[in-house]
N, C-alpha and C positions, 0 to 999 in steps of 0.2 A: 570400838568401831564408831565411828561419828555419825549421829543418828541424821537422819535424813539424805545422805547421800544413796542417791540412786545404786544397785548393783547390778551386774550382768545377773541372766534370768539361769543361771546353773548355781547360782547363791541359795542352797534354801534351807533355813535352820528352824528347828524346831523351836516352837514358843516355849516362854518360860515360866510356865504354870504346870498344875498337878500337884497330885496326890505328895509325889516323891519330891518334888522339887520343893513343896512347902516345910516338907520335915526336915530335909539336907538344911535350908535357909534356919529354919528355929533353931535346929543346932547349932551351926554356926554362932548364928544369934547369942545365944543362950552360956555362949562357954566361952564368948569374947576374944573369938578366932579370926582371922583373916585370911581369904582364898586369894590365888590369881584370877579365879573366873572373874572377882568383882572388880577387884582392883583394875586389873587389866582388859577390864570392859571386854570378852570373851564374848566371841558369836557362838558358841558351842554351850551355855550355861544350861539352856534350858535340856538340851539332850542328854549332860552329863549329871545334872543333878536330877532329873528325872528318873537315870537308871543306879541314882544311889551312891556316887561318884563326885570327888571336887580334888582338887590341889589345893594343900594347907600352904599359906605361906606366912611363916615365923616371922621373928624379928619388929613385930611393928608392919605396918603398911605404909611409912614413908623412907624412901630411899635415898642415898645422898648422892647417888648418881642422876643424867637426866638425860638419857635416850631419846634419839628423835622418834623412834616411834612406839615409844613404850607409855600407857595411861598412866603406870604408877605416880603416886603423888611424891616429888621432889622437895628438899626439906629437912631439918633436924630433927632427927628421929626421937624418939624414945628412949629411956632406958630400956634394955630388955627386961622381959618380964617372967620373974624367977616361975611362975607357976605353969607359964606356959607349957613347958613338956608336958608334964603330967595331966593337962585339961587336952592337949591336943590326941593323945594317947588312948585316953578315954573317949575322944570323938569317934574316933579309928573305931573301936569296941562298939560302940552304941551303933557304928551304920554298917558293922558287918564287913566292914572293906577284907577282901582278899589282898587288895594290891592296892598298897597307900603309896601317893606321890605328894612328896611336898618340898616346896621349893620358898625361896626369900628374898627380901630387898637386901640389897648392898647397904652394907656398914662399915663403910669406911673409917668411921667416927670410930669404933672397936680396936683393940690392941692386937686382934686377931680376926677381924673381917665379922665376930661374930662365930667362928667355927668350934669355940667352945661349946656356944649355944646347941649348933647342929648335932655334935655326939650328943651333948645331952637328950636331944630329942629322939632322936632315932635309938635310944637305950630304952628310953620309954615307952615307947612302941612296942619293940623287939618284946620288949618284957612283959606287956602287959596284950599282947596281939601277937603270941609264937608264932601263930600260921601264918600271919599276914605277910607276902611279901612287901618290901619296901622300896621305893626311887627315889633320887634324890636330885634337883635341879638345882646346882647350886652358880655361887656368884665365882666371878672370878683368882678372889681373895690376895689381888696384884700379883698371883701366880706364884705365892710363896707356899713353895712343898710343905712348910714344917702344919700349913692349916689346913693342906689338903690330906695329909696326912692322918690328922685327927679325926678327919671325915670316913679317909679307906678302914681306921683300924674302930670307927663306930659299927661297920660291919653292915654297910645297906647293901642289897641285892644288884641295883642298877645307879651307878654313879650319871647324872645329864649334865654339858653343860654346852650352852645353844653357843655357835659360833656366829650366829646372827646374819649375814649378809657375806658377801663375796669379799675380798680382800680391797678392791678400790675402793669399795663403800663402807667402809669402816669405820674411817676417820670423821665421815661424815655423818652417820647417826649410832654409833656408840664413842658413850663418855668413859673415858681413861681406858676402856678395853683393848685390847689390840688384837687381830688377826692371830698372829704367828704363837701370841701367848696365850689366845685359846687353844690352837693346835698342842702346842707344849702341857697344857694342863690335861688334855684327852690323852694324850699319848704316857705320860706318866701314870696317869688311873689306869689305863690299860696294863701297864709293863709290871704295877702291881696286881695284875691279876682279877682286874674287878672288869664287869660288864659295864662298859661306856656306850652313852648315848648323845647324840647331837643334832640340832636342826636348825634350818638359817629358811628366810623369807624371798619369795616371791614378788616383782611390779615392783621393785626401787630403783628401777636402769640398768638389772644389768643387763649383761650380752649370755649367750647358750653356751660360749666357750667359757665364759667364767665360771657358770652353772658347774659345770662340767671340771672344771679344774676344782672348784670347793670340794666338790664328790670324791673327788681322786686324794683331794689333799684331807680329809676328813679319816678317809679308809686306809690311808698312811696312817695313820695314829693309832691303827686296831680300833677304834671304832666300830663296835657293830649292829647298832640300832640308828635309823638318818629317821626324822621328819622335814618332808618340805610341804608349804604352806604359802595362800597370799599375804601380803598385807594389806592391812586394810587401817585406812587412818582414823585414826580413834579420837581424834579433836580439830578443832580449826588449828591449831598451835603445831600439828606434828608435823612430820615429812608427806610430801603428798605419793598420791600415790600413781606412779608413771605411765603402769599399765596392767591390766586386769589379764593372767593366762589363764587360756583353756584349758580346761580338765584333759584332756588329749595330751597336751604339755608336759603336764603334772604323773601321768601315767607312763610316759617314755623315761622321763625321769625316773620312775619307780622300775620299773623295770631293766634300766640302766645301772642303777643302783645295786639292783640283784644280782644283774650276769656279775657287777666288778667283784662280789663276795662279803655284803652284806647282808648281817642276818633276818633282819627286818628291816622293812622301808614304809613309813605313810606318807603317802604323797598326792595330794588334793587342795582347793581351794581353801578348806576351812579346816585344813589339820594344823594344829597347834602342838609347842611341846609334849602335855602328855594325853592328848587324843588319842583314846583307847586304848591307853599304857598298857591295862590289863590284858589286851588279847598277846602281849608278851610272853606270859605265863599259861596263855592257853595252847600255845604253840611250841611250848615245850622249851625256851630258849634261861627260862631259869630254871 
């Protein structure tokens, strides 16, 4: 979120101090991790790692893609980093997580998107955090089954992957993604039988019937977890943002979402991929 920009007065996010929020950060710290709260400059940090909660994101924290409205840092990545599962694994264990979400930058640079990497992680977990349920936000991987694949038979509990924006605006602030091939990616995780999740943003121009058609075209896929969310510009450099919707909006939406036969819906100003992933598993849907 690009700091000093005014916001409507229904914005209001918790600071990011305390108690919990300084031990989440040493950890982090400490075991040479990387989240999307940071990377992705996240209005939601101080609420989520206050109540003991982050998204790990693998792979390094530079991406070789570069989103118009994403903070990630663009760039040549890293090697991967062999020890990573097992230090991220260990994090999980240390803050007690019930419900571990962890997502990553694109790797194009990889032979396979990096989805090697991803089983490995999620083994690790699994293994060393039996109870913890697990999600997974992952990248597109140019939509080839044989890496989605390695991801379904790692065995996470909830497969994400955000279809970002409505179908016209696609071209326009995601890099090499396309619309129809995130549809194809949700709908194959489904027809393998796993729980998929997906969510696109708010104020980039669209119109209420696009809204409306993403929902429809989403819940075609078996899809049964939607977040919608605003956006909010997270630098002078990114897409601006067109227009700020009411929370009124955001709840017609969610309720819309319902009646179609979706199992859960968050939908508000400041929901984000996995904002309150956990209340998933409170609700009985894993």
């Amino acid at each position: 979120m690009q700091k000093g920009r005014r916001l409507p007065g229904w914005f209001k996010m918790q600071r990011a101090s305390g108690e919990n929020y300084s031990r989440v950060k040493r950890l982090i710290e400490n075991n040479h991790l990387h989240t999307i709260c940071t990377s992705g400059n996240c209005p939601n940090i101080g609420e989520c790692w206050n109540s003991g909660t982050a998204t790990f994101m693998i792979l390094g924290d530079i991406c070789t893609r570069a989103c118009k409205f994403c903070a990630t840092t663009t760039g040549k990545p890293l090697p991967p980093d062999p020890a990573e599962p097992e230090r991220l694994a260990e994090s999980v264990r240390a803050l007690n997580l019930k419900h571990c979400v962890i997502t990553s930058v694109d790797r194009d640079d990889l032979y396979d998107g990096g989805a090697s990497v991803w089983a490995e992680v999620i083994k690790y977990v699994r293994q060393i955090n039996p109870l913890t349920t697990i999600e997974t936000l992952i990248p597109d991987f140019d939509g080839e089954y044989d890496c989605l694949k390695k991801i379904i038979d790692a065995g996470p509990d909830v497969i994400s992957h955000n279809i970002e924006t409505v179908r016209r605006l696609t071209p326009m602030i995601r890099t090499k993604a396309k619309y129809e091939r995130s549809l194809d990616i949700l709908r194959y995780i489904s027809q393998k039988g796993k729980i998929t999740k997906s969510g696109f943003m708010l104020g980039l121009g669209e119109t209420e019937k696009e809204i409306y058609e993403t929902i429809d075209d989403l819940f075609a896929t078996e899809c049964k977890i939607l977040t919608i969310g605003q956006y909010l510009k997270p630098s002078p450099n990114h897409m601006e943002v067109v227009n700020y919707v009411m929370p009124e909006k955001f709840e017609k939406y969610r309720q819309s979402a319902m009646r179609k036969g979706f199992e859960f819906v968050e939908s508000s100003p400041l929901v984000r991929s996995s904002f309150h992933a956990e209340k998933h598993v409170k609700t009985g849907l894993l």
